[in-house]
C-alpha positions in Angstrom: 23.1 8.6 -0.2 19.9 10.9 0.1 19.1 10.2 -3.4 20.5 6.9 -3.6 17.6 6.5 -1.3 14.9 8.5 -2.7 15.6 6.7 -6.2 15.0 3.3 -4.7 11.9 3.9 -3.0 10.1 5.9 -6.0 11.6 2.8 -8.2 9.4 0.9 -5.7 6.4 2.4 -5.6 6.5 3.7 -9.1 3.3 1.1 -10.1 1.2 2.2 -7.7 -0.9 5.6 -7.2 1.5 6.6 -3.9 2.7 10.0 -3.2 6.1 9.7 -1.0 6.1 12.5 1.7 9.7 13.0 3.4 9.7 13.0 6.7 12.1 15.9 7.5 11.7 15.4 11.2 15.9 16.7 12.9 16.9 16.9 9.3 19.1 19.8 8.1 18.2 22.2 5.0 21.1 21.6 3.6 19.4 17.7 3.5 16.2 18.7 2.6 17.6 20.3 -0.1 19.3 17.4 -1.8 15.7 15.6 -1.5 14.2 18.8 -3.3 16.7 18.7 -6.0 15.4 14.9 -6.9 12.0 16.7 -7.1 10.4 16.1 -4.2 8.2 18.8 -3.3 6.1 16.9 -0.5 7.9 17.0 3.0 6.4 15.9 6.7 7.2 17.5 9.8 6.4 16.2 13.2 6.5 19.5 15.1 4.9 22.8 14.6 7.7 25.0 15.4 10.5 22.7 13.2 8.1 23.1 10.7 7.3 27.1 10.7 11.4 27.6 10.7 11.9 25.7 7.8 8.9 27.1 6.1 10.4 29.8 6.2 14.0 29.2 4.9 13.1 26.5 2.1 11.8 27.1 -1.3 8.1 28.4 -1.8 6.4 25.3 -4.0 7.3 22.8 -0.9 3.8 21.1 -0.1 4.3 21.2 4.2 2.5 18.0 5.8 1.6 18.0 9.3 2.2 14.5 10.1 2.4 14.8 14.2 0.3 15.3 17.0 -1.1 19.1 16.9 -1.8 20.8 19.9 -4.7 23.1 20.2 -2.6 25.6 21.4 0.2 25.2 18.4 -2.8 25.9 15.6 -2.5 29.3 15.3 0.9 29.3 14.6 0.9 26.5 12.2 -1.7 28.4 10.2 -0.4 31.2 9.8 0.7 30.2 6.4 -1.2 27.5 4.2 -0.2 23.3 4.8 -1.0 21.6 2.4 -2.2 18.7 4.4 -2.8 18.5 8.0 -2.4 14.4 8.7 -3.2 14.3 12.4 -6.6 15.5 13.3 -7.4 13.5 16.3 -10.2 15.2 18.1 -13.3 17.3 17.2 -11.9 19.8 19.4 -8.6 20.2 17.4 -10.6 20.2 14.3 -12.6 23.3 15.5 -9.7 24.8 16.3 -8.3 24.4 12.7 -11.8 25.6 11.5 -11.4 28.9 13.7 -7.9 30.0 12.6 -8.3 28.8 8.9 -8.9 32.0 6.5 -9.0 29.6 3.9 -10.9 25.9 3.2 -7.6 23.6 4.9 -7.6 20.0 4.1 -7.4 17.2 6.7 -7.4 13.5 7.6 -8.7 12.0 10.7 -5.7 10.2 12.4 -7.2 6.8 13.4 -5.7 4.5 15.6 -6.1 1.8 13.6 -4.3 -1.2 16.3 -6.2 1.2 19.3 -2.1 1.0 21.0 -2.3 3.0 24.2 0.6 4.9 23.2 -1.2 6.5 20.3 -3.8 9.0 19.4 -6.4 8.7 17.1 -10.5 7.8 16.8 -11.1 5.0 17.7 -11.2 2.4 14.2 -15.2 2.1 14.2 -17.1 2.9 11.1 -19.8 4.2 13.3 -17.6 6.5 15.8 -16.3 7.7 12.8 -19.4 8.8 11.3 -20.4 10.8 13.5 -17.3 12.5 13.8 -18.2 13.3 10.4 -20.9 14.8 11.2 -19.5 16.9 13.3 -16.9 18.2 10.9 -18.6 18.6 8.1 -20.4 21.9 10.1 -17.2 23.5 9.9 -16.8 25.1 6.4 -13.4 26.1 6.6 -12.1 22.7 6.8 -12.2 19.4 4.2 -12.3 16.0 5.8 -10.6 14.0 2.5 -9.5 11.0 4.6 -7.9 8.8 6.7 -4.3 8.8 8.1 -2.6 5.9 10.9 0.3 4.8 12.6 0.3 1.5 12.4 2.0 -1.4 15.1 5.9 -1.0 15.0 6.8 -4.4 14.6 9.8 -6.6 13.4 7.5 -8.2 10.7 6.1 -5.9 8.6 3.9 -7.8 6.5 1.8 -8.2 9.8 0.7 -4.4 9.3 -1.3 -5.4 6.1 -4.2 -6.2 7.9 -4.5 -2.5 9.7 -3.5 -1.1 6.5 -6.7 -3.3 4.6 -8.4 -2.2 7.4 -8.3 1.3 7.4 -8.9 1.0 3.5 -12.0 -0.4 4.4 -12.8 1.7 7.1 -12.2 4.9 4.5 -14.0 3.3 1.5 -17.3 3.0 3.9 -17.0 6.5 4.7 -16.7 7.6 0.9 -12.9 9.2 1.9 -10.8 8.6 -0.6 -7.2 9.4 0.9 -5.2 7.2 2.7 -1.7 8.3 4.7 -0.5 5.6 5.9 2.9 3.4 5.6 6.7 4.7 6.9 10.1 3.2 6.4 10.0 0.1 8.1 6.2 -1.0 6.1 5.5 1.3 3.0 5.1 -1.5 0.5 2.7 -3.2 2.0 0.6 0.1 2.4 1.4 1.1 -1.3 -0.3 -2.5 -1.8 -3.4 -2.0 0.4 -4.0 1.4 -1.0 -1.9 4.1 0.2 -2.4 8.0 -1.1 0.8 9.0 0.8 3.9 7.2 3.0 5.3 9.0 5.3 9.2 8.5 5.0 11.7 9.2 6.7 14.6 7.1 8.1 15.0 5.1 4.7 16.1 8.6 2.9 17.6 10.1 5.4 19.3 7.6 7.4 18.9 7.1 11.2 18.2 10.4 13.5 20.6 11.8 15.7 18.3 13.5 18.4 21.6 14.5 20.3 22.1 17.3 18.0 
């Protein structure tokens, strides 16, 4: 099934400049294994300490994205080995904390929340707010602001969620970022169409999650 799955979406997206990141969120390494043996070597974890177990019982040349909310407090862990790409940087204060624990120049986007839902983080989606949070950043030296990542509206349509998805496009390209994460199993065509550098996949490889285990 897992790469029944992971076929179909990379015969999907396979016209567009889109890097699939599985979201191994409660998956097994058994299952992240089948995914690796399709050749995906980008995989998205929600939590730091999921993340730091697996790290350290899966293959070497998996690229780890932190895709969830980070703690200040968890950021020391996290870095103790290289991620390829923290997602989730929702706060100057978590992105100082990055800067002080990084040995190394770590890459990051600036989580926005792009429908400004109360139940999510994120800057808030103004092109000004933004800016100076920039400004901010770029002081720190051991950290590279290369984009922007959201969680857009969960929704039963989701064609409706090409309007955040244009909008965080635009909200990137008048910033001069060029990355975009954005885009999961219920909506990742229409972010592939608006732009996307990454979606963040999950149930539509894996199947639905049993939190119960």
């Amino acid at each position: 099934m897992i790469e029944e799955n992971i076929h179909h979406i990379l015969e999907e997206i396979k016209n567009y400049d889109c890097q699939l990141i599985c979201v191994s969120k409660t998956r097994t390494c058994e299952e992240i294994m089948e995914a690796y043996h399709m050749g995906i070597r980008d995989f998205g974890e929600n939590h730091v300490q999921e993340l730091i177990k697996k790290r350290e019982q899966l293959p070497k040349d998996i690229r780890w994205h932190m895709i969830g909310h980070l703690q200040t407090n968890k950021v020391k862990d996290l870095l103790k080995e290289e991620i390829y790409l923290i997602h989730s940087v929702d706060s100057i204060k978590l992105a100082r904390e990055i800067h002080k624990r990084c040995s190394h120049t770590q890459n990051i986007l600036l989580e926005v929340n792009i429908a400004n839902e109360e139940s999510k983080y994120g800057f808030i989606p103004d092109k000004n707010i933004l800016k100076e949070v920039l400004i901010e950043i770029y002081k720190l030296n051991h950290i590279n602001c290369i984009g922007l990542m959201c969680v857009a509206p969960n929704t039963t349509n989701p064609k409706e969620n090409e309007k955040y998805f244009n909008k965080l496009k635009d909200l990137a390209y008048s910033l001069d970022l060029k990355v975009l994460s954005m885009g999961m199993t219920n909506d990742y065509i229409y972010a592939c169409k608006s732009g996307s550098s990454y979606i963040r996949v999950g149930t539509a490889i894996f199947g639905e999650r049993n939190y119960s285990k």
